[in-house]
C-alpha positions, 0 to 999 in steps of 0.5 A: 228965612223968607225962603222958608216953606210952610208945612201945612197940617190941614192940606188935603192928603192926595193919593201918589201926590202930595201932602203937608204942601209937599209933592211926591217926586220933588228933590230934596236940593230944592232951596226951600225944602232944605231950608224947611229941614234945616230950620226943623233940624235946629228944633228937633236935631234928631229930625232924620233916619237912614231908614237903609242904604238908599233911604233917608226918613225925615221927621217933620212937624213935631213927628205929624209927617214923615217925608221919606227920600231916595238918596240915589235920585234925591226925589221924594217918594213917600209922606206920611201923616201922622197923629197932628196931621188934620188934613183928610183924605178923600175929603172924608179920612182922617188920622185918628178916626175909626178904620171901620168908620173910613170904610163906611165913607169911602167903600172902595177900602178894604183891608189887605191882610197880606200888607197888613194894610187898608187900601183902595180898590183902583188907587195906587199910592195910599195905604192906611196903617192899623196901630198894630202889626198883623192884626186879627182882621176882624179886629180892624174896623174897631181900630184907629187909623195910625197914619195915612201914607201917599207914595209913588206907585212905582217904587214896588216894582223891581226897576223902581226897588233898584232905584230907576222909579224915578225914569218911570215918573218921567216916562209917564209924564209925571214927573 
C-alpha cells in the first residue's frame, strides 16, 4: 500500500482546483486515486453512487468529501467537502461556520436565490450549501454552511453538459 494517496481533511479548499489533496480534472485511472478508492471501499463498501448516466459520486473519508467523475472522460470534476473537513476556503471558511459570518470575512459572497446557493462575485467554480433546500433568504445568514464545493466551471456550459468540458480545459491551457 505505499502507493496509497493520503487524503487531507486540512487542505485548503481552492476554488475550480482542488481540495483534500486531490485536483479537479485529474483521471480517476490514475494508480494511487484508485488505490485510495479501492482501500475506502474495503472500509465503507457503499462508497459509490451513479449519481446519472454520466456521473459516478464517490464518498470518501468517513463522508467529509464527495469526489464527483464524469465517466465519459474519467477526469474529476466536482469535490465537496463536507461536516470533518477542516480546510478553509479563502483561508477564512469553513465547513460548519455561520453563512452570515463568511459573508462578513469575505464580502464578495452573496446568496444566489435562484441556485439556492452562496457564491462569489468574479469567482467561478465554488458554491457554498445552506442545510436546507430553497431557503427564505433572509433566513440564510443565521444558517450554517453545510458544504463548500469546488468545481470545473465549464461543466455549465452546454458543450461541457454533453461531455466536451474537458477539451475546454485543455483549450484554456488548464488542463
Amino acid at each position: 500500500m505505499s502507493n496509497l494517496r493520503i487524503l487531507r481533511l486540512d487542505e485548503p479548499i481552492i476554488p475550480a482546483k482542488s481540495l483534500g489533496g486531490i485536483n479537479l480534472g485529474e483521471k480517476i485511472i490514475q494508480a494511487d486515486l484508485q488505490e485510495m478508492i479501492k482501500h475506502q471501499s474495503l472500509l465503507k463498501p457503499e462508497i459509490y453512487t451513479l449519481v446519472s448516466p454520466f456521473q459516478v459520486r464517490y464518498t470518501l473519508e468517513n463522508s467529509s468529501i464527495y469526489v464527483s467523475v464524469d465517466v465519459r472522460n474519467g477526469k474529476i470534476f466536482h469535490l465537496v467537502a463536507l461536516e470533518g473537513y477542516t480546510g478553509k476556503l479563502f483561508d477564512k471558511i469553513t465547513v460548519g461556520m455561520k453563512i452570515g459570518d463568511a459573508m462578513k470575512l469575505v464580502p464578495d459572497l452573496y446568496y444566489d436565490e435562484a441556485q439556492e446557493q452562496v457564491l462569489c462575485k468574479d469567482i467561478l467554480g465554488i458554491a457554498i450549501d445552506p442545510p436546507e433546500v430553497d431557503p427564505p433568504p433572509d433566513l440564510v445568514p443565521d444558517m450554517v454552511i453545510s458544504a463548500i464545493n469546488i468545481f470545473v466551471p465549464q461543466i455549465a456550459t452546454l458543450r461541457g453538459h454533453q461531455g466536451f468540458w474537458d477539451v475546454m480545459l485543455e483549450e484554456d491551457g488548464k488542463s
